[in-house]
C-alpha positions in Angstrom: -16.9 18.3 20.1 -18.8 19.8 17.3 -15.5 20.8 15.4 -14.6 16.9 16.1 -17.8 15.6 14.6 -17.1 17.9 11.2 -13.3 16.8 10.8 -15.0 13.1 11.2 -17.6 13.9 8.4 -14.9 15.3 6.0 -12.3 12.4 7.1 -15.0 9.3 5.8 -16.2 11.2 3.2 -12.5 11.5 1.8 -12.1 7.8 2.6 -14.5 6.5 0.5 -14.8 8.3 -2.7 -10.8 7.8 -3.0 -11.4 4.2 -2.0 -14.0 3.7 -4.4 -12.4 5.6 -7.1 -9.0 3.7 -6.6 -11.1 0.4 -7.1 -12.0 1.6 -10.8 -8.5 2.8 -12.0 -6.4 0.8 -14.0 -2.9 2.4 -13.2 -1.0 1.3 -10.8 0.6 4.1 -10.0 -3.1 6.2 -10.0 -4.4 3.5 -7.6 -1.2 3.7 -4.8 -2.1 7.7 -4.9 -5.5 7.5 -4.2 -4.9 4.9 -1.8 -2.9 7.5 -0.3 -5.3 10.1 0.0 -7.7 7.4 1.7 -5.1 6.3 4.4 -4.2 10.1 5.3 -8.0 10.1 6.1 -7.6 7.5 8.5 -4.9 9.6 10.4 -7.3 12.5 10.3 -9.9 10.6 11.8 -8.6 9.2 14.3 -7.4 12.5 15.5 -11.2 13.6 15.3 -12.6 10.6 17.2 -11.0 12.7 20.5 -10.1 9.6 22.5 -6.7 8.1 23.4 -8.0 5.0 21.6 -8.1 6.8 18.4 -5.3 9.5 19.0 -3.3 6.2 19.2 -4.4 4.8 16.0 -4.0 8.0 14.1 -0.5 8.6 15.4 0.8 5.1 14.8 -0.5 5.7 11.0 1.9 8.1 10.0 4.5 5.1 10.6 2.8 2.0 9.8 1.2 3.4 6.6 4.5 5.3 5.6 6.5 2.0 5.6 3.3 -0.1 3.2 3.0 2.5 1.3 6.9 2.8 0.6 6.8 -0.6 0.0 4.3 -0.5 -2.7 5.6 2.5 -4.1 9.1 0.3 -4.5 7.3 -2.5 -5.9 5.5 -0.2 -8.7 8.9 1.6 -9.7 10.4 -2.3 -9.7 7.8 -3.3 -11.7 8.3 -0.3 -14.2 12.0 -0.4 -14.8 11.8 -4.4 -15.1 9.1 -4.2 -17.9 7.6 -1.0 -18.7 4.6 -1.5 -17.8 2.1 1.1 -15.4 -1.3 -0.7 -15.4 -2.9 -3.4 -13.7 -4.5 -5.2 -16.7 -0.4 -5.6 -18.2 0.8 -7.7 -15.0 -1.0 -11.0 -15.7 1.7 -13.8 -14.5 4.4 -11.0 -13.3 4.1 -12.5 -9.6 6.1 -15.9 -11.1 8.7 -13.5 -12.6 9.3 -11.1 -10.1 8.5 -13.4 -6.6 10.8 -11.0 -4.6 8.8 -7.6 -5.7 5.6 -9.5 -5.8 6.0 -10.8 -2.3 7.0 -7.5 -0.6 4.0 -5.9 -2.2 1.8 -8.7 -0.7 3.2 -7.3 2.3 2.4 -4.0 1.7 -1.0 -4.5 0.8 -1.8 -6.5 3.6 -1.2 -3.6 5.8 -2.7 -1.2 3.7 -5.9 -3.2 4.4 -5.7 -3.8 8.1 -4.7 -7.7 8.3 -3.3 -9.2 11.5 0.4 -9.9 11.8 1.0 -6.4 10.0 1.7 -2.8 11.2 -1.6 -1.9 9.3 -3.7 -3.8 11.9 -2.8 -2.1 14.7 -3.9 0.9 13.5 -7.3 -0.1 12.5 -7.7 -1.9 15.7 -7.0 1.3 17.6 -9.4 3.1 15.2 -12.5 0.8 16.2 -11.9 0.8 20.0 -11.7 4.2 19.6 -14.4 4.3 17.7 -16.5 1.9 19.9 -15.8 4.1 23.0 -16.9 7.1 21.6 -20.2 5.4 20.6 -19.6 7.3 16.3 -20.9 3.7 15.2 -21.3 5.5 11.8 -17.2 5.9 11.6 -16.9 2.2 12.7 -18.8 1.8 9.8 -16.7 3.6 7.2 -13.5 2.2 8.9 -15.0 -1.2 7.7 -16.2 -0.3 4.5 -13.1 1.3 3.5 -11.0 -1.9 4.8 -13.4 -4.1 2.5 -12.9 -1.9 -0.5 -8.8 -2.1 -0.1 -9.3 -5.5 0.3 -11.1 -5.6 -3.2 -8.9 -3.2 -5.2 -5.0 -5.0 -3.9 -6.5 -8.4 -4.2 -7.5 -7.3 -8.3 -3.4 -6.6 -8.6 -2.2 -9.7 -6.8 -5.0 -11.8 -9.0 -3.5 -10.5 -11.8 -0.1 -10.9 -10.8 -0.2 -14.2 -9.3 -3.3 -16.4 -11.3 -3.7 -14.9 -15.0 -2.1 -17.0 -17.0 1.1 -15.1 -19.4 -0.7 -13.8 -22.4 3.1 -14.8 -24.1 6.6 -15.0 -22.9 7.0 -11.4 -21.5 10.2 -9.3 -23.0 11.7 -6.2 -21.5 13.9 -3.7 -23.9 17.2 -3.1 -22.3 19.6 -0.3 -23.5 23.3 -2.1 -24.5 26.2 -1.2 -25.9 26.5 -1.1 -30.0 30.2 -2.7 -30.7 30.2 -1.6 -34.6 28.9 2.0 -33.7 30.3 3.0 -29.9 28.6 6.3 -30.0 25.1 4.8 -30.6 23.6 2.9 -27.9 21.1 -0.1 -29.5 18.5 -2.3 -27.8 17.9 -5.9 -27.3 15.5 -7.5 -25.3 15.2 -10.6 -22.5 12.8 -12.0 -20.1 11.3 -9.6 -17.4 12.7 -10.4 -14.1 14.6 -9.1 -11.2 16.0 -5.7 -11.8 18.8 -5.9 -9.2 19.9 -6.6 -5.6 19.9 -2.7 -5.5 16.5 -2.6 -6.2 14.6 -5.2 -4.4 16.8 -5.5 -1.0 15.0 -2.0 0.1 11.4 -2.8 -0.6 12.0 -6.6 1.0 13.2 -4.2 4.3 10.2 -1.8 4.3 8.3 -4.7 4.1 9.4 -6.8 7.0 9.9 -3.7 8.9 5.9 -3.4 8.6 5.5 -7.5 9.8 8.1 -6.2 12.4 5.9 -3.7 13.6 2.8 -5.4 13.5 4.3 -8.1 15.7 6.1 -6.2 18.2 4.2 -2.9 18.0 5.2 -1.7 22.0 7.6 0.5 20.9 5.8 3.0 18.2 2.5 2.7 20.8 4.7 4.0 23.9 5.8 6.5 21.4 2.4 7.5 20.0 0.7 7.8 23.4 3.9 10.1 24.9 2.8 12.5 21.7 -0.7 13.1 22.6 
């Protein structure tokens, strides 16, 4: 029990420094990893809540937050190869030029943070009745605090994606082929977009995998309560 109530100490603690710390970085890239490190947590914990309410959400974690945060790793390496850009603050109006990518990371973010309808809420349910029923109102707590602060930190990249206005008409460089000098590759530019079917067909199945298994989550749960 004692050795329960430590791992849950460490677990929060780790949950909401990277959560806070993620809500003041301005990569993208930076802010998926910390995000990371916070969501682990959450596996950790509900491990340490000792309860097959919280086993459960633990052990469904690994699979719900492995297919968001694949999603929203896709989306960031979309982004990047379709205009060169890492941070936050360089997406304003990128959800009108990339509504594919843009929509798959709404999808991933929204399970990041818990919301119903995605494989994210199941765990966090699990994690408060499991928290409830071993009366540690003190991890219910950080379970919502660290919800809220995901919350914050995702909506700041879809509010600049989708509602700041284009500072100008955005141009990507793309590597072509120089006619007058075929050894010597040149560069022209167009308007950032799509990358390619190649690209966005697997982040747009990670993503409705993760509605797939918020909505019919029997499966992974028989699965998860078989494991512990």
């Amino acid at each position: 029990l004692n050795l329960g109530i430590a791992t849950a100490v460490l677990a929060s603690i780790t949950i909401l420094i990277a959560s806070f710390y993620a809500y003041r970085l301005d990569s993208l890239k930076a802010l998926l990893a910390y995000s990371t490190i916070a969501q682990l947590s959450y596996m950790i914990l509900g491990a340490a809540l000792l309860n097959p309410s919280g086993l459960t959400g633990g052990i469904i974690h690994i699979t719900n937050h492995a297919l968001a945060k694949i999603t929203l790793f896709f989306c960031a390496g979309s982004i990047y190869l379709a205009s060169g850009k890492t941070n936050i603050s360089e997406l304003s109006g990128i959800g009108r030029r990339m509504p594919w990518t843009m929509a798959a990371f709404l999808v991933g973010a929204l399970s990041t943070v818990g919301v119903p309808a995605t494989a994210g809420f199941i765990t966090k349910w699990f994690l408060i009745v499991g928290a409830f029923e071993a009366k540690q109102f003190l991890i219910l707590f950080v379970v919502l605090v660290g919800t809220l602060l995901s919350a914050v930190y995702y909506f700041r990249v879809l509010r600049t994606a989708y509602f700041l206005p284009e500072e100008r008409a955005p141009l990507r460089a793309v590597a072509t082929a120089d006619v007058s000098n075929p050894g010597g590759p040149r560069e022209k530019t167009q308007p950032i977009g799509e990358v390619s079917l190649l690209i966005v067909v697997p982040l747009l199945i990670t993503a409705a995998l993760s509605i797939v298994l918020g909505l019919y989550p029997q499966a992974i749960l028989e699965l998860a309560r078989k494991a512990f």
